[in-house]
C-alpha positions, 0 to 999 in steps of 0.5 A: 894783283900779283903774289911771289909763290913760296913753294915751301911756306904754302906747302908746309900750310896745306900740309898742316891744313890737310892733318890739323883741320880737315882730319885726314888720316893718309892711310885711309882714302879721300875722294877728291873731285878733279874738273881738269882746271888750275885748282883741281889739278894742283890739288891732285898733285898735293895728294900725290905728293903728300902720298895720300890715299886717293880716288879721283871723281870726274863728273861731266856736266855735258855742258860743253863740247870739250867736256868730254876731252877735259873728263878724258885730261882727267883720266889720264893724270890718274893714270900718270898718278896710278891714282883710281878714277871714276867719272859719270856723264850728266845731262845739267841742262836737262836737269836744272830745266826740270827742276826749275834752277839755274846751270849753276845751281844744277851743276851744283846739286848734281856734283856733289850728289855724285861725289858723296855717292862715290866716298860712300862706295869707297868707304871714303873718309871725306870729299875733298874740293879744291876751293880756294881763298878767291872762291871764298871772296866771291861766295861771300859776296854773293851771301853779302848780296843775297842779305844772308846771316852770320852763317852766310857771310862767313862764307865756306869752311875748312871741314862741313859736318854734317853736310847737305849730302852726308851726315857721316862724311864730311867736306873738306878744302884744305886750299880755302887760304891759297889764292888762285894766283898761287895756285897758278904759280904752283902748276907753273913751277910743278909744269902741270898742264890743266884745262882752261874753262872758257865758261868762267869768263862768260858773265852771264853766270851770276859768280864770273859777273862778281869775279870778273866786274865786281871785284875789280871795281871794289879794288879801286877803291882797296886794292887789298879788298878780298885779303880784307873780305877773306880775313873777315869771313875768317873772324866772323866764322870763329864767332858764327861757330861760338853763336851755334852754341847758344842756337842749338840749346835755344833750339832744343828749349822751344822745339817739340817735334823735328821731323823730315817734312816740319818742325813744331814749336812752343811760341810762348818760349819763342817769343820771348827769345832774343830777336838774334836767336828767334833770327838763327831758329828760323834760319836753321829750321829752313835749312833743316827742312831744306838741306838743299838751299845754299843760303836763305834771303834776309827778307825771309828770315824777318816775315818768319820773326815777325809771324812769330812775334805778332802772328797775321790775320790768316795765321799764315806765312809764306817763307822760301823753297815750298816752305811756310810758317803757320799757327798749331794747336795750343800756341803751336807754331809749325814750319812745314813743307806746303805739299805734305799733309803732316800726317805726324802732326793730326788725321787727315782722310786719304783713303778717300772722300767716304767711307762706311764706319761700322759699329764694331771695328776698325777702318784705315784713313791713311797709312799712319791713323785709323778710327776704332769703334766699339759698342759698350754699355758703361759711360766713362769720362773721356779725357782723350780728345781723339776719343768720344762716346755717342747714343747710338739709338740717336743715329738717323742713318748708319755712320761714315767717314768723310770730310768737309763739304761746302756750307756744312753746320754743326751743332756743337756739344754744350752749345745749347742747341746752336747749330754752327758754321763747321768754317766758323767752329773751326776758326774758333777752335784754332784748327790750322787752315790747312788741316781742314780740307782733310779732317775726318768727320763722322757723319750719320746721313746728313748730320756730324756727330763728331769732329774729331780732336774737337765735340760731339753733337748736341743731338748724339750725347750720352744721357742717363736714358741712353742704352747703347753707347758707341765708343770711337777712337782716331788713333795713331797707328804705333810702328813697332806693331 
């Protein structure tokens, strides 16, 4: 479908795109990454001739043999431009092998990680790409498929901040309301050459399968179906943006701790939230946790709305990207990474599987808690459950550290003598499945005598015949220290 070019009305918007939405100030710098096609190129001209401040990025994604004659194309417009120019040379292939993505997705990770490390040395005021309105059709799409949220289907924005790459620097794409048809008539009218990238054609790649069979067919049935789909992304980014607001004080409600590796919630607060909200926490914790993820499946965000709702007999739920939702102590729910042992959250034993307590003294079981002792001879009541106060004239043999051990008893304080499976106690006392493996255990030969944040034994309390106590304390290390 054709469009006349208006040099002058599309040129008058870009300008007002650039100074109103995007922010840009043409005295400062802006590092624009250039690939060498129609779009790239028609943007580099824009600069130029709106007289930014520009810096060229070129990144070679060594996936074709005329990579290298393209990043050489690039570099020789900036020159015509004296515009500066820094290109790298990347192995995506490789790159995505590893970790386990697809080209794209490599591709993906690698540009803008390269972009965002030039702005930095620039001192650049933004990344700017050259998207326009026919890649916000397809990544709708694309989000549409993938059964994403409000958020996904509005698709790309003008200005992203903060962003997956920066918290400081935003991205910007002041042709996201320009088609690649205009786009085209432009570098025509202008006699711009640009390098034409025989891979978009090929439909092995997920994005090309949409652009070159999807919409097509969508078009016979309405010939104006990506103005309809991009003017939808329009509407529904207005509202997603009103939305945000009523998230992000939800958010702050039921939140108790937001660190890099989980998040922790009240669930009681959570629960009684609005499905819609409950949706939109979930969806933004995952993207918190993971800022690398470009969207995240409708399927995903309704296993975590319904662990929340109604918990599972595991206590335990597998969302996406090495992330799971699980139960915490005192009607906590914790979205974490699977891998990390949430030292923030309660001890774990790192050190190693055994380790001598002393009576006096202080032993180091990670780099964030240690276990203090110290003989006394005054009882106090403890409130503290990560504090506890023994007989040690009932210690068969000298204490240690260690952890739990298949088939392991416990004879819980105010049990009435009743040894314990330590699985079973565990259960009931509501201790995560996967803080267990690591939990600290103060042992004397073969008997605990304490379970950290939990009891002593029956056999160690302190009575009005003990003569010497041990007091013994898990504690977090205080960093300003």
């Amino acid at each position: 479908m054709g469009r006349c070019y208006n040099p002058d009305m599309d040129y008058d918007q870009i300008l007002k795109n650039l100074r109103q939405i995007c922010g840009i100030n043409p005295q400062r710098p802006v590092l624009a990454g250039i690939s060498g096609g129609p779009d790239s190129i028609c943007l580099l001209d824009i600069l130029h001739r709106f007289r930014i401040n520009t810096i060229v990025a070129h990144l070679d994604h060594s996936l074709r043999p005329e990579s290298v004659s393209e990043a050489d194309f690039v570099a020789r417009k900036c020159a015509e431009y004296e515009i500066p120019f820094v290109s790298k040379k990347v192995d995506v292939a490789e790159f995505s092998r590893q970790n386990s993505l697809a080209i794209e997705e490599g591709a993906r990770e690698l540009r803008y990680k390269f972009l965002f490390e030039e702005a930095l040395k620039a001192g650049a005021q933004a990344v700017m790409v050259a998207h326009h309105a026919d890649d916000q059709v397809e990544t709708i799409l694309m989000h549409l498929m993938r059964g994403s949220g409000l958020s996904g289907v509005a698709g790309m924005r003008f200005l992203l901040l903060p962003n997956p790459w920066s918290e400081t620097i935003p991205l910007v794409r002041p042709l996201l309301y320009t088609w690649r048809d205009e786009i085209i008539e432009y570098c025509l009218n202008r006699d711009l050459d640009f390098v034409r990238d025989q891979s978009n054609l090929d439909t092995r790649y997920y994005r090309n399968r949409i652009r070159h069979e999807l919409i097509p067919i969508l078009q016979t049935y309405n010939p104006s179906i990506k103005e309809r789909l991009q003017k939808m992304g329009e509407v529904i980014g207005s509202e997603e943006d009103f939305l945000q607001s009523f998230t992000e004080k939800a958010f702050d409600e039921v939140t108790l701790q937001k660190k890099d590796r989980f998040i922790e919630f009240n669930r009681d607060r959570m629960k009684a939230l609005h499905p819609a909200l409950i949706r939109r926490i979930v969806r933004k914790s995952i993207f918190l946790l993971n800022q690398s993820l470009r969207d995240v499946e409708f399927d995903t965000v309704e296993r975590g709305v319904k662990f929340i709702r109604e918990l599972n007999r595991s206590n335990h739920e597998v969302l996406c990207a090495g992330l799971s939702i699980f139960t915490g102590f005192h009607n906590r729910l914790i979205i974490a990474f699977d891998d990390d042992p949430l030292l923030d959250l309660w001890p774990q034993l790192m050190a190693g599987s055994r380790i001598p307590l002393p009576l006096n003294g202080l032993v180091q079981i990670n780099e964030k808690w240690v276990v203090c002792t110290q003989e006394t001879s005054e009882w106090r009541h403890v409130n503290d459950r990560y504090v506890c106060q023994i007989d040690i004239g009932k210690l068969t043999e000298e204490l240690v550290i260690n952890t739990v051990q298949p088939g392991d008893r416990f004879m819980p304080y105010g049990m009435n003598g009743k040894m314990k499976k330590l699985s079973e106690f565990w259960t009931n006392e509501g201790l995560p499945s996967r803080a267990r493996k690591l939990w600290p255990l103060v042992s004397s030969g073969d008997q605990i005598v304490w379970v950290p944040g939990f009891r002593i034994a029956e056999t160690v309390k302190v009575t009005n015949r003990t003569r010497n106590i041990l007091q013994i304390e898990v504690k977090k290390i205080d960093p300003a220290v």
